[in-house]
C-alpha positions in Angstrom: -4.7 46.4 -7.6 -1.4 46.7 -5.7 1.8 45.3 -6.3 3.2 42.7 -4.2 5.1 44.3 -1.1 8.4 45.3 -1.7 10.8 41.9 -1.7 14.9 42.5 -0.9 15.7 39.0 -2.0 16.0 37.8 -5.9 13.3 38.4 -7.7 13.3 35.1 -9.2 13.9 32.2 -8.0 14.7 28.7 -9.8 15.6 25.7 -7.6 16.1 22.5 -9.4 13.3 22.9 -12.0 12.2 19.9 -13.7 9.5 20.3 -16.9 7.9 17.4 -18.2 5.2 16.9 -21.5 3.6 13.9 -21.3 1.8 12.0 -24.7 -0.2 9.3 -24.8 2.7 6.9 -25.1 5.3 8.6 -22.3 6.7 11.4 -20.8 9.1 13.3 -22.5 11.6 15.5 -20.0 11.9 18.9 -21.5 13.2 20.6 -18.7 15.9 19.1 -15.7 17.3 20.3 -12.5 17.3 23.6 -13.6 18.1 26.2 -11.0 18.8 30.1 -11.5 18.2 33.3 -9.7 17.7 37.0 -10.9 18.6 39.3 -8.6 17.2 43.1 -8.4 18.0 44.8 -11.6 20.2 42.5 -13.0 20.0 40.9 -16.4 20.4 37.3 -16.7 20.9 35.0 -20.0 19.8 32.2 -21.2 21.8 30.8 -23.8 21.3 27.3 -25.8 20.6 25.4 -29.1 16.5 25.1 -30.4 15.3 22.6 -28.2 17.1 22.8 -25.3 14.2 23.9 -23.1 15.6 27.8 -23.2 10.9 28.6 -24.0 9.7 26.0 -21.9 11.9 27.5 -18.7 10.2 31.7 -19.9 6.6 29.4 -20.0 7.2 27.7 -16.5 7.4 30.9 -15.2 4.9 32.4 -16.7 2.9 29.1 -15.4 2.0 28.7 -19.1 2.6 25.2 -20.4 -0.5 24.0 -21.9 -2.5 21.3 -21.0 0.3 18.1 -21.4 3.2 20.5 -19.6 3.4 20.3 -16.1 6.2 21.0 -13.5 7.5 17.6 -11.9 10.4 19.1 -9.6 11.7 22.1 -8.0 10.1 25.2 -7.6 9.6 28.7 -9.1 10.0 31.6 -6.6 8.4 35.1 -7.2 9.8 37.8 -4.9 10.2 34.9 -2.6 6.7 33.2 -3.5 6.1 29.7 -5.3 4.4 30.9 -7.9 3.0 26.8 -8.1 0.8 27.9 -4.5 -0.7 30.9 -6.4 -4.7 30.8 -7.1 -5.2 31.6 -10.9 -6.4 35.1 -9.5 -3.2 36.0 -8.4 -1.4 34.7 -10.8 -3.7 36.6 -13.5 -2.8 39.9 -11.5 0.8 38.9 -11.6 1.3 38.1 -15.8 1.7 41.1 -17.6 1.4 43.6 -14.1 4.7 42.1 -12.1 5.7 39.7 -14.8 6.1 40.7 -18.4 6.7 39.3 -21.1 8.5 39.7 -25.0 8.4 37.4 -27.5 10.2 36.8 -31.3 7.3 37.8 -33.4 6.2 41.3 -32.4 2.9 40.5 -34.3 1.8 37.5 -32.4 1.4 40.2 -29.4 -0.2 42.5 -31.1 -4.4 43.0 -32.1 -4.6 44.0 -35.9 -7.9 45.5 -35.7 -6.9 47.7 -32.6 -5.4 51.0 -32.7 -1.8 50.9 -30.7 -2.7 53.7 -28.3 -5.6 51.5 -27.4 -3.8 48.1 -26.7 -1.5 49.9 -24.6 -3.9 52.1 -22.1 -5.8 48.7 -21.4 -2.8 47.3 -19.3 -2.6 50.0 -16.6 -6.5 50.3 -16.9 -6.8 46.5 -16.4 -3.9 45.7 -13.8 -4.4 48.9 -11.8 -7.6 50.3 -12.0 -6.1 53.7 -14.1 -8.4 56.0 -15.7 -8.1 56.3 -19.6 -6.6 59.9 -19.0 -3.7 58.6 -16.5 -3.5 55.7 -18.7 -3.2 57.7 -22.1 -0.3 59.9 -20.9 1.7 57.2 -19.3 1.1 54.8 -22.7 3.0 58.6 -24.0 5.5 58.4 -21.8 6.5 54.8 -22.4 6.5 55.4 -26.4 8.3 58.5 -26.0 10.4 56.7 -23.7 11.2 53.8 -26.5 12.3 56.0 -29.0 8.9 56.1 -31.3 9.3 59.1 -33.8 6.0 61.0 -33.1 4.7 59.2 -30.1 1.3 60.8 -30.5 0.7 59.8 -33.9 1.8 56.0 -33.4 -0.7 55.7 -30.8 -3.0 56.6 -33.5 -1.9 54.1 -36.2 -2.6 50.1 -36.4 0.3 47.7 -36.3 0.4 47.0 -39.6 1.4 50.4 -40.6 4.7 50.0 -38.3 7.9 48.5 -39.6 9.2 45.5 -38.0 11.6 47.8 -35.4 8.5 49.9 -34.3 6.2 46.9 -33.4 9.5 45.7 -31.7 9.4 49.1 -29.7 5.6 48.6 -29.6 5.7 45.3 -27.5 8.2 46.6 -25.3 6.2 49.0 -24.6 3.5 47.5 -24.0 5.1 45.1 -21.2 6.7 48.3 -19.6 3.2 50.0 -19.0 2.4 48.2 -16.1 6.9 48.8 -14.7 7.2 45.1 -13.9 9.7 43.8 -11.6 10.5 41.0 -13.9 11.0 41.7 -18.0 11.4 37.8 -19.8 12.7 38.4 -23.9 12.1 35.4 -25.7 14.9 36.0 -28.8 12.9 39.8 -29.1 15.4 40.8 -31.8 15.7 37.4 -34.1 13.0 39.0 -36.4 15.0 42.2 -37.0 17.8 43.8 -38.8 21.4 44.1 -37.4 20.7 47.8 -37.3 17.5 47.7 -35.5 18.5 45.2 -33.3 21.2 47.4 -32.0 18.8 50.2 -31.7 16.1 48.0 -29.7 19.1 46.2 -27.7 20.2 49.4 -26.5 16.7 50.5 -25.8 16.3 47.1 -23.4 19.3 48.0 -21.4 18.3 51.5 -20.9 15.1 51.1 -19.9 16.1 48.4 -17.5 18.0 50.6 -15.6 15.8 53.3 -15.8 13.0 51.4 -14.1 15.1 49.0 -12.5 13.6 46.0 -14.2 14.8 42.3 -13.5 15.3 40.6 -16.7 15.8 37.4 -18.4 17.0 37.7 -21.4 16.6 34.4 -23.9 18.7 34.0 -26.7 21.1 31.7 -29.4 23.6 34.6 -29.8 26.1 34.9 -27.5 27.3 38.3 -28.6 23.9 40.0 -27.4 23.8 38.3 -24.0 27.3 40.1 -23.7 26.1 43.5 -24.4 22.8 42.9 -22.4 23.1 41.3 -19.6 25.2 40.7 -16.2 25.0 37.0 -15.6 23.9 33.9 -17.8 23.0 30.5 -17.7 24.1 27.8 -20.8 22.1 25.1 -21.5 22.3 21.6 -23.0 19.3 19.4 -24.1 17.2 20.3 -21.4 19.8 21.2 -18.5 21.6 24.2 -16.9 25.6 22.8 -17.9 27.3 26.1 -16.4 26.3 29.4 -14.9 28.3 32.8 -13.8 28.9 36.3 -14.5 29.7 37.5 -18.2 33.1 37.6 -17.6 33.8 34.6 -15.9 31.6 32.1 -18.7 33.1 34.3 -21.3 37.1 33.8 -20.1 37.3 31.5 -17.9 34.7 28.6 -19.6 34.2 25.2 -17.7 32.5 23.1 -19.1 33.1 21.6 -22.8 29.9 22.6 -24.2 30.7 26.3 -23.8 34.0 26.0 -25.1 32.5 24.4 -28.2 30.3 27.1 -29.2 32.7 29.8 -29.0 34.9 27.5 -31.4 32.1 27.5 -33.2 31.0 31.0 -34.1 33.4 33.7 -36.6 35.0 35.9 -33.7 37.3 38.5 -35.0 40.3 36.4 -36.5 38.2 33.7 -37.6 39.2 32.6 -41.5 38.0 30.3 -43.5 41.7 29.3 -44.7 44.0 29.8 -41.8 41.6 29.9 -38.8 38.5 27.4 -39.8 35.7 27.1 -37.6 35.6 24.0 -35.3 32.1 22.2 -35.5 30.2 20.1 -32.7 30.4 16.8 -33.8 27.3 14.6 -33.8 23.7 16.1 -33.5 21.7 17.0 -30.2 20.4 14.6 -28.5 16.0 14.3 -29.0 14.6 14.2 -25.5 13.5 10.5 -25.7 17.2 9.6 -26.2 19.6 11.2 -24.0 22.4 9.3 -23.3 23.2 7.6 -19.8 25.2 10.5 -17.4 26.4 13.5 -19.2 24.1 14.9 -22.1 26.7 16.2 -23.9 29.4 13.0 -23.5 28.4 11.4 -26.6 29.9 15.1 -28.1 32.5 16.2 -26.0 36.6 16.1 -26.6 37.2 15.5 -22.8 34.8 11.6 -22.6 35.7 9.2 -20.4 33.7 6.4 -20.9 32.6 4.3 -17.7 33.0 8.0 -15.6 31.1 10.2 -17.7 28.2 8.4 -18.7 27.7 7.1 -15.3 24.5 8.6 -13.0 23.2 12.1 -12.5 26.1 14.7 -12.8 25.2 17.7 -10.6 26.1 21.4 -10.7 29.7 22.2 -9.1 30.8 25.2 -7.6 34.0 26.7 -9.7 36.5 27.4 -6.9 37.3 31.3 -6.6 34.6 32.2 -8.3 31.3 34.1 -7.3 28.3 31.9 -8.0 30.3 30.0 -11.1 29.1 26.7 -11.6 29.8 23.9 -13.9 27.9 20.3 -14.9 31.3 18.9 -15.7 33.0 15.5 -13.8 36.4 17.1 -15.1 36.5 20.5 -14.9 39.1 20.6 -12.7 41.4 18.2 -14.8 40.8 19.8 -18.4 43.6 22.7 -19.3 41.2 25.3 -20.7 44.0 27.4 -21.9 45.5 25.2 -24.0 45.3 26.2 -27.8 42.2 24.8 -29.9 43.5 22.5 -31.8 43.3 23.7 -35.6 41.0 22.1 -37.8 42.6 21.3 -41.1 43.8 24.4 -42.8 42.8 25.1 -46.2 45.0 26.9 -49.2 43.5 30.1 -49.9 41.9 29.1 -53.7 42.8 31.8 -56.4 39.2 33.4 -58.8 39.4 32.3 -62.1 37.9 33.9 -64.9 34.9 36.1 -64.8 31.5 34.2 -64.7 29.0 36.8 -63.8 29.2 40.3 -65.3 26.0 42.8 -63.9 26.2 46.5 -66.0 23.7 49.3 -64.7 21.1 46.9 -63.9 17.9 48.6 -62.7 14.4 46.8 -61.7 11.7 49.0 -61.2 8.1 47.7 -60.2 4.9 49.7 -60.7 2.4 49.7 -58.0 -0.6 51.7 -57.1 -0.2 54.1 -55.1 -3.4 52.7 -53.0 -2.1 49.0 -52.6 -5.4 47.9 -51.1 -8.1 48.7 -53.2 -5.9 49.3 -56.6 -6.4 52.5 -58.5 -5.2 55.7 -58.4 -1.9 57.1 -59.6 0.8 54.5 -60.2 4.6 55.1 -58.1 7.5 53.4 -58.8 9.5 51.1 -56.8 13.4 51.3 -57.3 14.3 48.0 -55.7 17.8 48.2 -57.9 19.4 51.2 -59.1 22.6 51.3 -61.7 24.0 47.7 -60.0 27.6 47.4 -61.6 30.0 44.3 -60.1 32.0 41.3 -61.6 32.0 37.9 -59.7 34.7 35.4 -60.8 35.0 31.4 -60.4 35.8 30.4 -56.8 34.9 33.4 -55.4 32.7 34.1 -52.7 31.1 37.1 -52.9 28.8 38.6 -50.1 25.7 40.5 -50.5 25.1 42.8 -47.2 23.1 45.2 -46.3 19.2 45.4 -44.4 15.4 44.7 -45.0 14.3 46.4 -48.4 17.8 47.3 -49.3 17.2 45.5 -52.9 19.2 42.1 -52.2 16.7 39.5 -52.9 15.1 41.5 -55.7 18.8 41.3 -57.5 18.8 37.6 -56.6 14.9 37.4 -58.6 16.0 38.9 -61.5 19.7 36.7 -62.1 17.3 33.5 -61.9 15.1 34.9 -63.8 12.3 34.9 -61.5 11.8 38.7 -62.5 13.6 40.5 -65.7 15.6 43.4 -65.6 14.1 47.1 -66.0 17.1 48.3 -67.5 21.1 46.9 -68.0 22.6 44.0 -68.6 23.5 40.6 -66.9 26.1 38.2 -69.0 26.6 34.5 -67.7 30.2 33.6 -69.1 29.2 36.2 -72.1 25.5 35.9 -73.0 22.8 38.0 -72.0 20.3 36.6 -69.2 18.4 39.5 -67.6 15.3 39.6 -69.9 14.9 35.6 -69.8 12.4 35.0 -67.3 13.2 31.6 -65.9 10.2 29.4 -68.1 12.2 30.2 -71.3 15.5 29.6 -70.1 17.4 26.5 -71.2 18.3 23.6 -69.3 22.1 24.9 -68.8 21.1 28.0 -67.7 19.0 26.7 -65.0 21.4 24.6 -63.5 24.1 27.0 -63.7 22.1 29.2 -61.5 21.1 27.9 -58.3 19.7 28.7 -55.2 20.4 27.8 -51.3 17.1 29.3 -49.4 17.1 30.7 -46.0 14.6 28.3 -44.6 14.8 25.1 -45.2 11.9 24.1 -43.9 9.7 25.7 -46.4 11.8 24.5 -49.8 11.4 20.9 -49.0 8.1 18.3 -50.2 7.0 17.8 -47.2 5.5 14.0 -48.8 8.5 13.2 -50.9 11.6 10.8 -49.6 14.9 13.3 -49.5 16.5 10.9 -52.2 13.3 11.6 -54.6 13.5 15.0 -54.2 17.5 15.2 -55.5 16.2 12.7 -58.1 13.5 15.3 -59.1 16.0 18.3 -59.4 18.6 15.6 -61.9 15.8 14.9 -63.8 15.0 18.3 -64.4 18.3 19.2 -65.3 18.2 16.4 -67.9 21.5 14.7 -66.4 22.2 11.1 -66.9 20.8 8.3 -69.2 18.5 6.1 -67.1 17.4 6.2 -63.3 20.1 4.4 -62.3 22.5 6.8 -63.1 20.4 9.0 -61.7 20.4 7.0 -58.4 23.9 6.8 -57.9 24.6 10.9 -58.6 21.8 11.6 -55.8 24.0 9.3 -53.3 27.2 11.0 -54.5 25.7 14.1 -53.5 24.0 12.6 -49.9 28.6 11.9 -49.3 28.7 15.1 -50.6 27.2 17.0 -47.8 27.9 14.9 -45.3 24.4 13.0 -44.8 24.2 8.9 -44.6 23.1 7.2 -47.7 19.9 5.7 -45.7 18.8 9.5 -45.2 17.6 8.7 -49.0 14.5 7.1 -47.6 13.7 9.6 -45.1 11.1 12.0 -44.8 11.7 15.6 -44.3 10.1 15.7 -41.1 12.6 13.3 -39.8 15.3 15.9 -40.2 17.0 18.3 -38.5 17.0 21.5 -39.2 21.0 21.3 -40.6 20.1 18.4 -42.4 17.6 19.8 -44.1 19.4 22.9 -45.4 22.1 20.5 -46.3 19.8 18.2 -48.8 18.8 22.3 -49.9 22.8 22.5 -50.4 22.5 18.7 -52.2 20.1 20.0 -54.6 21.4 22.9 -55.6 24.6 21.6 -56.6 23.0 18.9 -58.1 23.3 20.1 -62.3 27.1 21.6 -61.7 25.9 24.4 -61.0 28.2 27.6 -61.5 26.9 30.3 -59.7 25.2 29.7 -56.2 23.0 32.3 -54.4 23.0 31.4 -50.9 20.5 33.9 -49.4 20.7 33.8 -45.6 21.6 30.0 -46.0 22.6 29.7 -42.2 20.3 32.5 -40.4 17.5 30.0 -39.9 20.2 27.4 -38.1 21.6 26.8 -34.3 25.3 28.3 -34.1 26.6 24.8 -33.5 25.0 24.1 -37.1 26.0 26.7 -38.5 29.7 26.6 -38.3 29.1 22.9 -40.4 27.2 24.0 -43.0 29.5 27.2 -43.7 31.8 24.8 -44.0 30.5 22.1 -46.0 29.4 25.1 -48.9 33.3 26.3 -48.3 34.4 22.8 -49.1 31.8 22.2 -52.2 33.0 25.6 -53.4 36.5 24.5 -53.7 35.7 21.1 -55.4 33.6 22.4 -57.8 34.8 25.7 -58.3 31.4 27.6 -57.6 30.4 31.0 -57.9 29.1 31.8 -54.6 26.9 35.1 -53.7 26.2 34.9 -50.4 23.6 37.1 -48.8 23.3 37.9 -45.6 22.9 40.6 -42.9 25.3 38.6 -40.3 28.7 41.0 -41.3 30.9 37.8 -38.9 30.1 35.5 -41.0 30.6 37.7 -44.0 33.8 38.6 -43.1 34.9 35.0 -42.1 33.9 33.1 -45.2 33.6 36.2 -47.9 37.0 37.3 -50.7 34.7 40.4 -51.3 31.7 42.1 -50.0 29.5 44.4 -51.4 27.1 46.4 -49.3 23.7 47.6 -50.8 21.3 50.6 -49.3 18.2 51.2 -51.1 18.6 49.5 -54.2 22.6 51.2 -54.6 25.7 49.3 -53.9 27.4 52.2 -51.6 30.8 49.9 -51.1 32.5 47.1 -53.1 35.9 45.7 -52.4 37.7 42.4 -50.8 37.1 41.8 -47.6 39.8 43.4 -45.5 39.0 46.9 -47.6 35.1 46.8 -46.0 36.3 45.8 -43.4 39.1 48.8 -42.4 38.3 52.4 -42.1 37.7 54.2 -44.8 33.9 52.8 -44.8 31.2 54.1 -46.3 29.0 55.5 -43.4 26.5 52.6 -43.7 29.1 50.0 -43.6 30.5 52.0 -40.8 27.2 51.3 -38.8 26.4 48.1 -40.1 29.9 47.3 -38.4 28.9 48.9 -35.6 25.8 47.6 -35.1 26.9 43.5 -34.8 27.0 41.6 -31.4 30.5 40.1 -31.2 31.0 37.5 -28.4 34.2 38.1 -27.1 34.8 40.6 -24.0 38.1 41.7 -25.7 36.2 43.7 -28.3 36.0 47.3 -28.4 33.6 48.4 -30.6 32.4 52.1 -31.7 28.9 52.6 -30.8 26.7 54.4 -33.4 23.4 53.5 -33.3 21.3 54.7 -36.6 18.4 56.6 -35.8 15.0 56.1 -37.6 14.0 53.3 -40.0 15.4 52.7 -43.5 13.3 54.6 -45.5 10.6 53.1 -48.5 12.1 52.2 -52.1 8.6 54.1 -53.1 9.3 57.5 -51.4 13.5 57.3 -51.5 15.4 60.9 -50.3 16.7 63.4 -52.3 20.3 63.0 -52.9 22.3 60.4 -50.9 20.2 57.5 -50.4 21.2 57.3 -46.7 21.4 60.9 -46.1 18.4 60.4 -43.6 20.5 58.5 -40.9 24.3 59.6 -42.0 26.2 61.3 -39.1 28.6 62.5 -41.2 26.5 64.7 -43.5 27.3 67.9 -41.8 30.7 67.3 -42.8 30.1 67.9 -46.7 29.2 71.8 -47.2 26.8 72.8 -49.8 23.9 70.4 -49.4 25.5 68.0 -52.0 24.1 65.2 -49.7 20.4 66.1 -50.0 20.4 67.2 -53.2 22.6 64.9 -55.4 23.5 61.0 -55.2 26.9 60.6 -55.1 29.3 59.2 -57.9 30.8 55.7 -57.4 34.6 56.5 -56.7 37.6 54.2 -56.6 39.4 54.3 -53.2 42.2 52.1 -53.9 42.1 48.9 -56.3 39.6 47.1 -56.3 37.5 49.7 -53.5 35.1 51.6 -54.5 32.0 53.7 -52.7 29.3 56.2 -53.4 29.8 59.1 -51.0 30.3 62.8 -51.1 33.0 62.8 -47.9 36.4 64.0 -49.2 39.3 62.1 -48.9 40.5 64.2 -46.0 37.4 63.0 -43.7 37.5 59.5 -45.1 41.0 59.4 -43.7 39.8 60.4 -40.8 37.7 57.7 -39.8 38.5 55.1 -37.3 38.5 51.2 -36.8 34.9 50.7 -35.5 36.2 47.2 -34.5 39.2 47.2 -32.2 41.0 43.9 -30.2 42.7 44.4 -27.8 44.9 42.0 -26.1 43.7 39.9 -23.3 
């Protein structure tokens, strides 16, 4: 089967797209007056909040919208074909030959009961007639070609025995057999550690030069589209609201919507004292209730009623600039230089006394060594090795570090979902780490409290929100009668910011923020001293996040929390954390306040894990140090240093010591410490990995 004739013009074309579902009841306008083009080898974004229609554009293209989606406007263009006109022969011969595609969850591509080699060889065999031999060696190629240790023996394995990264590389692989002219990424890297993502972002942007792949690359965070791609496109509840090169959306924004997520999201100077984060007001509008003329209005700082919320309000061309256009009445009038006015700056609160004490704490699990069938010799998991750290009141102290690295075990064992192998955790003095959590005592409970990364899952589903904060009071034994009861749970609805009718609503009726915020509601509910927050914003749009970082900033300081904050997401570590501790492997390799982790000397994890995060702001310079191979199993760890494996500084330390012996914990300065064998003549050595410079 051949390719379509070679095309000169963009390889995709998107004039004034409009996508429509339609129910029973009505029609509800997903998609409207969308138009974009991807030239030959260029890389084009697609930026937006969940639900703005970012999916349903990828699906139009890949004419894929179910049975109730259909287009209702404008046209998708191929190599200069509609793609509408083509007979579901062509277009099968098209998907996956000419048109590829990646999505979030590497799994969902992928056949469990089928060998890799063999998923990939049927692409070529199926869109081009290959024989299994010419096939076999090219599916070698393209997993040699994505960085696959052992190429040969990964077309041997099933997915399941992959990490997370591989089936990544997998799947990109996969939509590579066949070189398309058109590569769609549907958030590939959402699903994967900062580390990993670096790896696999670089990977992308290799390959697409090496076989001059078009691409259209989908994705919430703005930092990736600015190491990725050439152009991009913002969108806002269902419409394209501006469109240009990196450089000019990036520095020369016009339309409000862009210029309140960057306000949004921790850039480099970012604090949560002097420099707070400005929030969107308001929530995003549901497609059955747009407002009248601009989407956004109802949000924006520049509104002018009886102009702005008047008609259809189409794309503008930005004067001066190449292909820069704007869905914005005032573009012209707004002064986008002016300063962002400060949200309300906070005084920097001062730790009190020490609540949480951890000494050598260790958890070890036994499993057998064959996990399927049971039996056999048992191994030993070391999820946490010798963990040693204070944490006082008012303090926010971050947990960092990847997958498997032993964060969420520590969090089991402090609320005593799991007890401690070895050591000792003291909760202002007494003893916790050997009281599993059905023998602890009221207090204890609701001193320690949890903020979950989904919020979707750690809600009843067929209980009102206000029933649900009801439940947690009543569990925690506070107040004398339901009343009571009833007026703490609406003193917490104020508290985070929800409306006192949300009491009678159902979960489903929520948002996404407003969930995690009656999650936020419940865990402060019994006074709680310490708070583990793990990954309590990861799951949320920026926009969303910037408010809910807030709101636990602003609870902290009332109520004095505790707050250990996990997370892999080192910019909003560094914006909201007073000190961060980074764990590898079950060790904490660094501890110290924030601007110590954060400044060379690092610990050479830290120094990649630095490395390794998307910042959104073209006047970054960043090392680039990309970690080879995957972080290895807490069943089988190295010799020596924990991350010995992937260091790049190993050869610096003569003798072996790294392979052979895990380093002491050594103090750097007050308050610094780190577990490395480097000398203090390389440390001092090292470099910022994070550099402004000024625009």
């Amino acid at each position: 089967m051949s390719k379509m004739a070679e095309y000169d013009g963009p390889i995709l074309e998107i004039d004034k797209l409009s996508i429509s579902f339609f129910t029973r009841r009505h029609e509800i306008p997903a998609v409207m007056d969308f138009s974009v083009s991807v030239q030959p080898g260029e890389a084009v974004g697609l930026v937006g909040e969940s639900g703005c229609g970012k999916s349903t554009v990828a699906l139009g293209v890949m004419q894929d919208l179910g049975n109730n989606g259909r287009i209702v406007g404008g046209n998708i263009r191929f190599k200069g074909r509609d793609l509408a006109e083509m007979s579901a022969d062509e277009l099968r011969d098209i998907r996956g030959n000419e048109i590829a595609m990646i999505y979030q969850e590497p799994m969902a591509s992928l056949n469990p009961a089928m060998k890799i080699g063999r998923q990939l060889i049927e692409v070529p065999m199926i869109h081009e007639g290959l024989g299994e031999k010419d096939a076999y060696d090219r599916a070698l190629e393209v997993v040699t070609d994505v960085r696959l240790p052992d190429p040969e023996r990964m077309l041997q394995a099933y997915p399941h025995q992959l990490s997370g990264g591989q089936q990544q590389r997998i799947v990109i692989a996969m939509a590579l057999m066949s070189k398309p002219a058109l590569l769609i990424l549907d958030e590939p890297t959402t699903a994967l550690d900062v580390t990993v993502e670096a790896a696999v972002v670089e990977l992308v942007r290799d390959l697409g030069k090496k076989y001059g792949t078009s691409m259209l690359f989908i994705s919430h965070n703005l930092g990736l589209i600015l190491e990725t791609c050439d152009r991009l496109c913002v969108m806002y509840s269902g419409e394209a609201v501006e469109r240009g090169s990196i450089a000019e959306v990036f520095d020369d924004m016009q339309h409000p919507y862009t210029q309140a997520l960057f306000r949004s999201i921790p850039l480099p100077g970012a604090d949560k004292n002097a420099h707070p984060l400005v929030a969107i007001p308001g929530n995003f509008p549901l497609p059955h209730e747009r407002p009248q003329g601009c989407n956004f209005g109802p949000r924006c700082d520049y509104f002018e009623p009886g102009r702005c919320d008047q008609g259809e309000i189409e794309m503008s061309p930005v004067a001066g600039n190449d292909r820069h256009a704007t869905r914005c009445l005032k573009h012209l009038e707004i002064d986008w230089a002016a300063p962002i006015a400060l949200a309300e700056q906070k005084e920097k609160t001062q730790p009190g006394k020490v609540v949480l004490q951890i000494d050598n704490l260790k958890k070890y699990y036994e499993v057998a060594a064959n996990a399927l069938f049971g039996g056999g010799t048992k191994r030993v998991v070391k999820a946490n090795e010798t963990l040693s750290f204070t944490a006082r009141e008012s303090e926010t102290l971050a947990i960092v570090g990847e997958s498997g690295c032993g964060k969420s075990t520590f969090a089991k064992v402090l609320m005593g979902l799991e007890t401690a192998t070895e050591g000792e955790i003291l909760l202002d003095g007494n003893n916790i780490e050997q009281t599993a959590i059905e023998d602890r005592d009221t207090r204890t409970i609701s001193d320690v409290q949890m903020v979950f990364q989904n919020p979707f899952d750690t809600l009843n589903p067929s209980m009102t929100v206000g029933r649900q904060i009801i439940r947690a009071l009543e569990v925690f034994d506070f107040g004398s009668s339901d009343q009571d009861r009833k007026q703490r749970m609406l003193e917490l609805l104020d508290l985070v910011k929800l409306p006192r009718a949300f009491a009678n609503r159902m979960p489903r009726q929520l948002s996404g923020g407003q969930k995690q915020r009656v999650g936020i509601a419940r865990a402060f509910s019994g006074g709680a001293r310490i708070v583990v927050a793990d990954e309590p914003v990861s799951a949320l749009d920026v926009s969303v996040q910037a408010a809910v970082t807030d709101l636990l900033m602003e609870i902290q300081r009332k109520e004095k929390t505790t707050l250990l904050f996990i997370s892999h997401d080192l910019s909003i570590v560094r914006y909201l954390s007073d000190r961060v501790m980074v764990m590898y492997l079950g060790h904490v390799v660094e501890l110290g306040d924030t601007d110590q982790v954060f400044s060379p000397p690092y610990h050479p994890y830290t120094e990649a894990l630095l490395s390794a995060v998307p910042i959104a702001d073209t006047s970054v310079e960043k090392q680039h140090i990309v970690l080879e191979g995957d972080i290895p199993s807490a069943m089988d760890p190295p010799s020596g240093c924990p991350f010995q494996t992937r260091c790049r500084w190993k050869t610096e330390v003569p003798g072996g010591l790294c392979e052979t012996i895990v380093p002491p914990t050594r103090q750097l300065q007050a308050g610094h410490q780190i577990k490395c064998h480097l000398s203090d003549e390389m440390l001092a050595r090292m470099s910022p990995v994070i550099k402004v410079a000024a625009k």
